[in-house]
C-alpha positions, -999 to +999 in steps of 0.1 A: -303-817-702-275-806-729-250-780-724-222-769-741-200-741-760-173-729-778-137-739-771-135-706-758-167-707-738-175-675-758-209-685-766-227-713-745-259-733-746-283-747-723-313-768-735-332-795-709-366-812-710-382-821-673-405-837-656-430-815-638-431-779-638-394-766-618-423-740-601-455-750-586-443-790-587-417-815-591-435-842-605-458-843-635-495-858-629-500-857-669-480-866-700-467-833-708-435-816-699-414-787-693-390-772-714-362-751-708-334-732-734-308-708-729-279-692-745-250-668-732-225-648-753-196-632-739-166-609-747-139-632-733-141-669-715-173-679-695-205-662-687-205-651-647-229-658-625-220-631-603-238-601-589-215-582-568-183-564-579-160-585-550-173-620-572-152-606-601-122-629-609-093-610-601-078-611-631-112-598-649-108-562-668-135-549-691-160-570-697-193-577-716-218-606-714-255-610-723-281-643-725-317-652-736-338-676-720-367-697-730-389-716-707-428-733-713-443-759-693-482-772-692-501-780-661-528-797-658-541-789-620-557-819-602-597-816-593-608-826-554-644-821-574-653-841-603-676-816-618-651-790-622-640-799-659-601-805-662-582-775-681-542-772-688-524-740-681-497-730-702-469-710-689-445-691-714-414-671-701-392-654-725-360-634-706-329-611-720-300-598-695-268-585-703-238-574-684-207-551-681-178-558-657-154-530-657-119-540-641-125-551-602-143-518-597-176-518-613-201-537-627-239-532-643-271-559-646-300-551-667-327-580-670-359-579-690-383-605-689-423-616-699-444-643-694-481-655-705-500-677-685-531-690-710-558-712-691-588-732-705-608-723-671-604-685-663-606-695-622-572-710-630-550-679-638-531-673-601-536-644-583-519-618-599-538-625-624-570-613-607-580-589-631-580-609-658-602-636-640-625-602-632-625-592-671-626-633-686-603-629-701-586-669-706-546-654-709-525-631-690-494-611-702-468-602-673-438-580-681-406-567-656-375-558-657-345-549-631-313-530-637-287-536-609-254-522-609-226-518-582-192-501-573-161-507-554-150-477-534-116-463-512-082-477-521-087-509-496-115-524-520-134-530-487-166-512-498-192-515-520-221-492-531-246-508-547-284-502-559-310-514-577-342-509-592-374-534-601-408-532-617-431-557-628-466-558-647-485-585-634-509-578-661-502-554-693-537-553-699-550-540-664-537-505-648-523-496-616-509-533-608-475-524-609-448-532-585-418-511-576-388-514-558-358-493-553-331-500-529-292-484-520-275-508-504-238-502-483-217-531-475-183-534-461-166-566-462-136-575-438-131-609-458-149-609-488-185-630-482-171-645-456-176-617-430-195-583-439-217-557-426-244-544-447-269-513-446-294-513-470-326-487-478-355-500-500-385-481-513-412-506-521-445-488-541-475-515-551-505-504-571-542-503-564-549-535-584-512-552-577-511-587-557-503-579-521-514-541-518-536-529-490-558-519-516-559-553-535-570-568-502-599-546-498-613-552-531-608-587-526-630-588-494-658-570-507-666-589-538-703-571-541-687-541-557-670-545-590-633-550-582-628-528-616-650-499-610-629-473-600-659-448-592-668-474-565-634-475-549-625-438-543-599-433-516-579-463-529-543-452-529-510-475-535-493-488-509-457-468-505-435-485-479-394-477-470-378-500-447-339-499-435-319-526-424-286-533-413-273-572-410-241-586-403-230-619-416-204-648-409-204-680-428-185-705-416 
């Protein structure tokens, strides 16, 4: 791997080459590899790796950041049955994020991000991929993004409101297979990450043709029935779940 940047650390770089995957395996069973680039650019010093408004350096005012990411990697999958002809599957990932800090009191995420998997054999696109298995189709374009964003509140700089929202496309050319998320989280910290109690509400909405539904399941199960004729699966709804939690947590 090579890394490096500006003497101000304005702009930085990222580029590696690896053996295996980094996802489904860590060592390659074929000759090919996996390769990996990104690049940060920043109003002043380094890019942060930081996600809540307490992370902020203290010294921090207003501040903007963004990156882009690249990432491919073939895989050959191993056959138990000889007869099964060998295929490579080529994974693609293209990502964008940028960022705003604003003093020690505020600071906003926004993260965009799409990947192809293309397969010689359609049975090896994963799961998510179902409907383009159903369609055979031999490629499958996923798409997402997330925005993020949080706030310090009261003069103490105890509290922090935070939320965020999620959706991702498991497949852009199949409908209702989206996957939604929307959660408000509270958190009040008596020593930064060290000790803090946290409440946090989550809505969670997954399609009628989206990996992990209730709906997805049932189609799954009753393979005799076209798993993309609607008219067949009437009274199919998306799954809409909202669970609350409240955790508190001490590292030591």
């Amino acid at each position: 791997m090579f890394h490096g940047g500006t003497d101000t650390q304005k702009v930085q770089y990222k580029v590696g080459v690896f053996n295996g995957t980094g996802l489904a395996q860590t060592q390659n069973i074929d000759k090919s590899l996996a390769y990996a680039a990104r690049m940060t650019v920043t109003s002043s010093g380094p890019y942060l790796d930081v996600e809540s408004v307490v992370d902020q350096p203290p010294s921090l005012g207003v501040r903007f950041q963004g990156g882009v990411a690249w990432y491919q990697s073939t895989d050959t999958p191993f056959r138990l049955d000889p007869v099964i002809p060998e295929s490579d599957v080529r994974n693609t990932r293209l990502e964008g994020d940028v960022g705003l800090f604003f003093r020690q009191r505020g600071n906003l995420f926004l993260e965009y991000y799409q990947r192809k998997i293309e397969v010689e054999q359609s049975f090896d696109l994963p799961p998510s991929c179902y409907g383009a298995f159903v369609q055979g189709r031999f490629s499958c374009d996923q798409s997402g993004y997330t925005v993020q964003g949080g706030v310090r509140l009261g003069p103490t700089d105890h509290h922090e409101l935070s939320a965020r929202y999620s959706w991702i496309d498991n497949d852009r050319d199949l409908a209702d297979d989206e996957r939604l998320e929307a959660t408000l989280n509270y958190t009040y910290f008596f020593f930064r990450h060290t000790m803090q109690l946290s409440a946090t509400l989550s809505g969670y909405k997954l399609g009628v043709n989206a990996q992990g539904s209730s709906a997805f399941a049932v189609k799954l199960a009753n393979t005799a029935v076209s798993f993309l004729d609607e008219s067949a699966w009437q009274g199919l709804e998306a799954d809409s779940n909202i669970l609350g939690t409240i955790q508190f947590q001490w590292t030591f």
